[in-house]
C-alpha positions in Angstrom: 0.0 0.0 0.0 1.1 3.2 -1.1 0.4 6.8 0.4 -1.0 8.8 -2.7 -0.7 12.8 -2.7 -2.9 15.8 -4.4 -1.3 18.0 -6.7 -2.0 21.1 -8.8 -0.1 21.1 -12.1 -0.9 23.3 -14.8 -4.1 24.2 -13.6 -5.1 19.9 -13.4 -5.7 18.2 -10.2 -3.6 15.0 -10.2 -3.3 11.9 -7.5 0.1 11.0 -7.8 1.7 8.6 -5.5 4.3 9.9 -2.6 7.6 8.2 -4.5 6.6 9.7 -7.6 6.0 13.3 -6.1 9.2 13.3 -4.4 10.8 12.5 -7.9 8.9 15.1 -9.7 9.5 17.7 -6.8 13.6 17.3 -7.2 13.0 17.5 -11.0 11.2 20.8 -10.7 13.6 22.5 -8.2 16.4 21.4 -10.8 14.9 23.2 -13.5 14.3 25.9 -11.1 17.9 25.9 -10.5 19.1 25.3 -13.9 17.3 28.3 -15.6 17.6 30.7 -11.9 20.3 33.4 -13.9 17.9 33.1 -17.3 15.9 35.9 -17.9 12.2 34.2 -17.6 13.0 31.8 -15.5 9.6 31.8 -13.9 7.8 31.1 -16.9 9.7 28.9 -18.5 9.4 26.4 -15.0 5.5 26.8 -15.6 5.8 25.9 -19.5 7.7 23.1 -18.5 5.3 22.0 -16.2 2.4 22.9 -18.3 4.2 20.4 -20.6 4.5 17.8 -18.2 1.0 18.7 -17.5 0.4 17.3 -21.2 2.1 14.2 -20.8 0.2 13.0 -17.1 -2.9 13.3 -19.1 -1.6 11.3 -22.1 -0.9 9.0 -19.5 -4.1 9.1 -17.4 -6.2 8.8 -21.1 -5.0 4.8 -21.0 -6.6 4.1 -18.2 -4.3 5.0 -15.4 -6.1 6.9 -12.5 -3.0 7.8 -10.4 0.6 9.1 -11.3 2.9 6.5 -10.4 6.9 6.7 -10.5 7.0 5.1 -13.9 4.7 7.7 -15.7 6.8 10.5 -13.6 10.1 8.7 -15.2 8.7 8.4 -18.4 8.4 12.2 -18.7 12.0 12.9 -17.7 12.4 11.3 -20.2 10.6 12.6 -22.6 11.5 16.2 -21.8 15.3 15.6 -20.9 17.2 16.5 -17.6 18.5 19.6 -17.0 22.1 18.5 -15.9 22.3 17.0 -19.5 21.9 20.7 -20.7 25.6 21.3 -21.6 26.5 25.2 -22.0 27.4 27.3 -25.6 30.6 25.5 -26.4 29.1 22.0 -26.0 25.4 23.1 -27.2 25.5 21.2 -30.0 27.1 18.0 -29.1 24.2 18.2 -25.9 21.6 18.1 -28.9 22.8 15.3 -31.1 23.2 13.3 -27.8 19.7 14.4 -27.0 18.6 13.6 -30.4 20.0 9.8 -29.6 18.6 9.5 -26.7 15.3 10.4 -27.7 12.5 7.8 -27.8 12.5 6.9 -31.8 8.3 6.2 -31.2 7.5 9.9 -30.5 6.5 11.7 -33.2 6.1 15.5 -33.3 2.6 17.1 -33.5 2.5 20.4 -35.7 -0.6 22.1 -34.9 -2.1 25.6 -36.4 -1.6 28.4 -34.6 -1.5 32.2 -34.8 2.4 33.3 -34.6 2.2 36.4 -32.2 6.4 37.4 -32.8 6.1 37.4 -36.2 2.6 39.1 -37.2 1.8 41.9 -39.2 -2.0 41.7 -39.2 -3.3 38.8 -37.3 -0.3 36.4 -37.5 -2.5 34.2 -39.6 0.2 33.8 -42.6 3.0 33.7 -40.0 1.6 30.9 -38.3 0.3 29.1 -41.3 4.5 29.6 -42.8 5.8 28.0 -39.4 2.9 25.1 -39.7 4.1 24.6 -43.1 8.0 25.6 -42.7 7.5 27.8 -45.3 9.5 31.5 -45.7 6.5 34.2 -44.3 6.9 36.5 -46.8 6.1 34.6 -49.8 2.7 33.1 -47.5 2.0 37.0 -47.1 2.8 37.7 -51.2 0.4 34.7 -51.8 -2.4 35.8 -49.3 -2.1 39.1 -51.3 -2.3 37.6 -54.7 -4.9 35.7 -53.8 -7.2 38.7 -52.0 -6.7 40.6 -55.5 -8.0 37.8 -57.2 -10.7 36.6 -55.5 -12.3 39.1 -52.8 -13.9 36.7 -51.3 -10.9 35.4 -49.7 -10.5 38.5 -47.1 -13.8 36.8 -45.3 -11.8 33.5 -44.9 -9.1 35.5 -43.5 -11.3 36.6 -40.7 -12.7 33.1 -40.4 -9.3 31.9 -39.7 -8.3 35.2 -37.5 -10.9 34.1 -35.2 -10.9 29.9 -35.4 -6.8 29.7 -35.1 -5.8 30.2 -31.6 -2.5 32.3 -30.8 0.1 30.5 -29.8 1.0 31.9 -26.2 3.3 29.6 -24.5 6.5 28.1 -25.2 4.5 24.7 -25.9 2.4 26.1 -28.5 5.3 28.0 -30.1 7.5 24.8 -29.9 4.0 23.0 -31.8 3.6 25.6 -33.8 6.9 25.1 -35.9 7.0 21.0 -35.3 10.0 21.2 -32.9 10.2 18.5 -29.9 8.5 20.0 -26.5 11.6 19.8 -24.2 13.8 21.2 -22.0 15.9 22.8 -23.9 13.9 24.2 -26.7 11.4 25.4 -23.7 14.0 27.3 -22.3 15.4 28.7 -25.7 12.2 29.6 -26.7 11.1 31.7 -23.3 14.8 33.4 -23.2 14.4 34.5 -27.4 11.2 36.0 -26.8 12.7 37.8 -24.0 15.7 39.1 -25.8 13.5 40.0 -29.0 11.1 42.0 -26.6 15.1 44.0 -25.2 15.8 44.2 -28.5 12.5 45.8 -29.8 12.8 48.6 -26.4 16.4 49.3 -27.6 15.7 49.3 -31.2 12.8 52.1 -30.3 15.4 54.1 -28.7 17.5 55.0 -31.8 15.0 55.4 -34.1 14.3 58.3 -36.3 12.2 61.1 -35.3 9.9 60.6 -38.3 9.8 56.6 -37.5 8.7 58.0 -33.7 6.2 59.6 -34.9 4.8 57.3 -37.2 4.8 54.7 -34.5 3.2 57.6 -32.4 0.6 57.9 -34.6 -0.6 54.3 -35.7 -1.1 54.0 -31.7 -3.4 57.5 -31.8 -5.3 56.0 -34.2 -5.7 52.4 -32.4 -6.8 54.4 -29.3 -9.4 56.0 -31.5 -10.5 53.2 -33.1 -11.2 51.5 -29.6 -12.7 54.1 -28.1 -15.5 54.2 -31.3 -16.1 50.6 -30.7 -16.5 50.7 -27.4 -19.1 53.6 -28.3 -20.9 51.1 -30.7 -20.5 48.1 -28.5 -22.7 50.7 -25.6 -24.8 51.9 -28.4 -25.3 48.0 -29.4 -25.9 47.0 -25.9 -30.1 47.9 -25.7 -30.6 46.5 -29.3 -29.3 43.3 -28.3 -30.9 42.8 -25.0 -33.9 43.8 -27.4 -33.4 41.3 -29.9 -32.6 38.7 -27.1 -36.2 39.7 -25.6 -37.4 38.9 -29.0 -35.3 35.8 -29.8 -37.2 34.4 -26.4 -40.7 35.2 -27.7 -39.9 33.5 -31.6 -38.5 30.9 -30.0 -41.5 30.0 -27.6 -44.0 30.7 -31.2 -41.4 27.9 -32.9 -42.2 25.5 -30.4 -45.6 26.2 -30.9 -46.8 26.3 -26.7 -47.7 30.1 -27.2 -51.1 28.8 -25.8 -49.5 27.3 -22.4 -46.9 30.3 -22.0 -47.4 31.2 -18.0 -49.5 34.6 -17.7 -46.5 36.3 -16.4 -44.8 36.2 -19.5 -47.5 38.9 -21.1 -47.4 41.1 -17.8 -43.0 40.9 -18.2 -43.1 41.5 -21.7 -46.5 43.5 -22.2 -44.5 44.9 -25.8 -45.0 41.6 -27.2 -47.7 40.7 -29.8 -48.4 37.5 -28.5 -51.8 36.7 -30.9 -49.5 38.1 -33.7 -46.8 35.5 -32.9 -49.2 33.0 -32.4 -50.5 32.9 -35.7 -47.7 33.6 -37.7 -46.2 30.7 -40.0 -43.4 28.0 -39.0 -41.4 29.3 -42.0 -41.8 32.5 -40.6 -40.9 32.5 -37.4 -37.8 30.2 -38.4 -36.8 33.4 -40.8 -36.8 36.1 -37.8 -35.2 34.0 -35.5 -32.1 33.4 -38.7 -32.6 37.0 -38.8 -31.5 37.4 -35.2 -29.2 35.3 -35.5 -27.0 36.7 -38.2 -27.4 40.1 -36.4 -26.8 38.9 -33.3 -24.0 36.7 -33.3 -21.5 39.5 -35.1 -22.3 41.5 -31.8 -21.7 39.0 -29.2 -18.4 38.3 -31.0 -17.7 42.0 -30.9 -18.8 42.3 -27.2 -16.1 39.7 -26.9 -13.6 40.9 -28.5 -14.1 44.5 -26.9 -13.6 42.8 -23.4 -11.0 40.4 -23.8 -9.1 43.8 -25.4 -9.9 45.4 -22.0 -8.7 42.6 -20.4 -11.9 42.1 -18.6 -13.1 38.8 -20.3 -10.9 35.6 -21.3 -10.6 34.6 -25.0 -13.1 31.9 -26.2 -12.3 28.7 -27.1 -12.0 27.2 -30.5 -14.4 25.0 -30.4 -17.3 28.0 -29.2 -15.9 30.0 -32.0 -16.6 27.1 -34.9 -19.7 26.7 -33.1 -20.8 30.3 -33.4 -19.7 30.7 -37.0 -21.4 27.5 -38.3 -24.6 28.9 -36.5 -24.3 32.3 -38.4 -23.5 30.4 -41.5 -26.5 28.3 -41.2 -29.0 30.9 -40.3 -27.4 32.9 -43.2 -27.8 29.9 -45.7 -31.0 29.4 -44.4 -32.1 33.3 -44.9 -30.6 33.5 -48.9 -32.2 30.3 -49.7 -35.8 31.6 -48.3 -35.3 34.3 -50.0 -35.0 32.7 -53.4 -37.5 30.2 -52.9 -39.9 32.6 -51.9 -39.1 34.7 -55.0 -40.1 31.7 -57.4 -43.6 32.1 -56.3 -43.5 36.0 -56.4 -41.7 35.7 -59.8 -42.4 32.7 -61.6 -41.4 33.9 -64.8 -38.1 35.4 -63.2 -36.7 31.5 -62.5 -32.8 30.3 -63.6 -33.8 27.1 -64.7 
């Protein structure tokens, strides 16, 4: 019988057996100890253990229900010790040993992401280049061809904008561009971002006056341009809690149980034509509430935005944000091909076929 321990480990609850924590715990404060002159250090420890994080749950998906010493070895492993971290002159002896020692069954995962140190616009191009390993600029040339061409394309742009996530961590970054999660490209990762972001503050104090006020400027007008949506987003506020009011009442008139709606209903909502909803049509009703839809989803998604810019509000998942664009893209499909069919009986002698 073994004593078993609660942990918290990038955020996950984990039962993880007393020989095993001890092993991890010495792992950790290594790492701590390892990267305690880097710039970062802090967050590279918590990428490392949101990493290992990763690999516990890999584990626990086959079944297992505590972490024992084996799983806490097997990620040592995986993510290579510290001590084996050679300095400069030896770096790259350290990574073709590394490279041997590696387990020859793991296989790098590239996944899409949104490349935040190398974005002009969105990072969508950059990100798609380092999924790809492709040079940036030609991704960016061929975004631009291909917006020319067909204008379209500037909508599936901001399909993607909002559907990729942005990589954030070193982890992302490291899956971003197909490299192996481990120590050492954790902690090279963490410490480049750190020296690009010295290198930007130095670079910003020798530039040119007109480059100064350039960058002066295109920040004036980013104020501005919050400060008008934030206007429309307050402005937007009433219609939507309107159209919400009015989503409710459609919605009850779809499910057709207008006739056993509780009398409070018509005292909260007195504004609210309850015989006219009653006998409208199915087809009808199922239009408005498309209608809605299309007008209302675009604001919740600028609502969003608007807060998580403000900090106030934590960015949606991917999966809510396919969710709400296949909603809108439904209700907007739904809404053009009403609109055509109901213009063949209008028009009959106006038909394409």
């Amino acid at each position: 019988m073994k004593k078993t321990l609660t942990i918290n480990l990038g955020g996950t609850v984990y039962h993880i057996d007393e020989d095993a924590y001890i092993l991890l715990d010495n792992y950790l404060n290594n790492l701590r100890y390892h990267f305690r002159n880097h710039e970062g250090a802090d967050e590279i420890v918590r990428d490392m253990e949101d990493r290992i994080a990763e690999l516990f749950n890999e584990y626990l998906r086959e079944g297992h229900q505590v972490v024992t010493i084996r799983e806490v070895e097997a990620v040592i492993s995986r993510m290579g010790k510290p001590e084996d971290l050679n300095d400069d002159s030896e770096e790259g002896e350290a990574t073709s040993q590394q490279t041997v020692d590696a387990d020859p069954s793991e296989t790098v995962t590239r996944r899409l992401f949104r490349d935040p140190d190398d974005r002009i616009l969105g990072g969508v191009a950059s990100g798609l280049a380092a999924y790809l390993g492709w040079d940036p600029t030609w991704v960016r040339l061929a975004f631009i061809l291909i917006g020319l061409v067909f204008h379209g394309f500037i909508f599936i742009y901001l399909i993607a904008w909002i559907i990729m996530p942005l990589a954030r961590t070193a982890t992302e970054k490291l899956q971003m561009r197909g490299e192996p999660v481990n120590v050492e490209n954790i902690g090279k990762t963490v410490t480049d971002g750190f020296e690009r972001v010295n290198e930007s503050i130095r670079s910003e104090k020798t530039q040119s006056f007109l480059h100064q006020l350039a960058s002066g400027f295109a920040r004036f007008i980013g104020g501005v341009l919050k400060i008008i949506l934030v206007i429309i987003a307050i402005c937007l506020v009433p219609c939507l809690l309107g159209a919400l009011v009015v989503l409710f009442a459609l919605a009850l008139a779809a499910v057709g149980v207008l006739a056993s709606v509780p009398a409070i209903f018509y005292h909260i909502m007195p504004y609210v034509d309850w015989e006219a909803l009653g006998s409208m049509s199915g087809p009808a009703i199922t239009f408005a509430l498309c209608g809605l839809m299309v007008v209302a989803l675009p604001v919740i998604g600028l609502l969003q935005l608007l807060m998580q810019s403000f900090g106030r509000q934590t960015p949606m998942s991917t999966w809510t944000k396919v969710l709400l664009i296949l909603l809108w893209l439904i209700a907007a499909g739904y809404m053009m091909y009403s609109v055509f069919h109901t213009s063949l009986f209008l028009f009959p002698e106006n038909t394409f076929y």
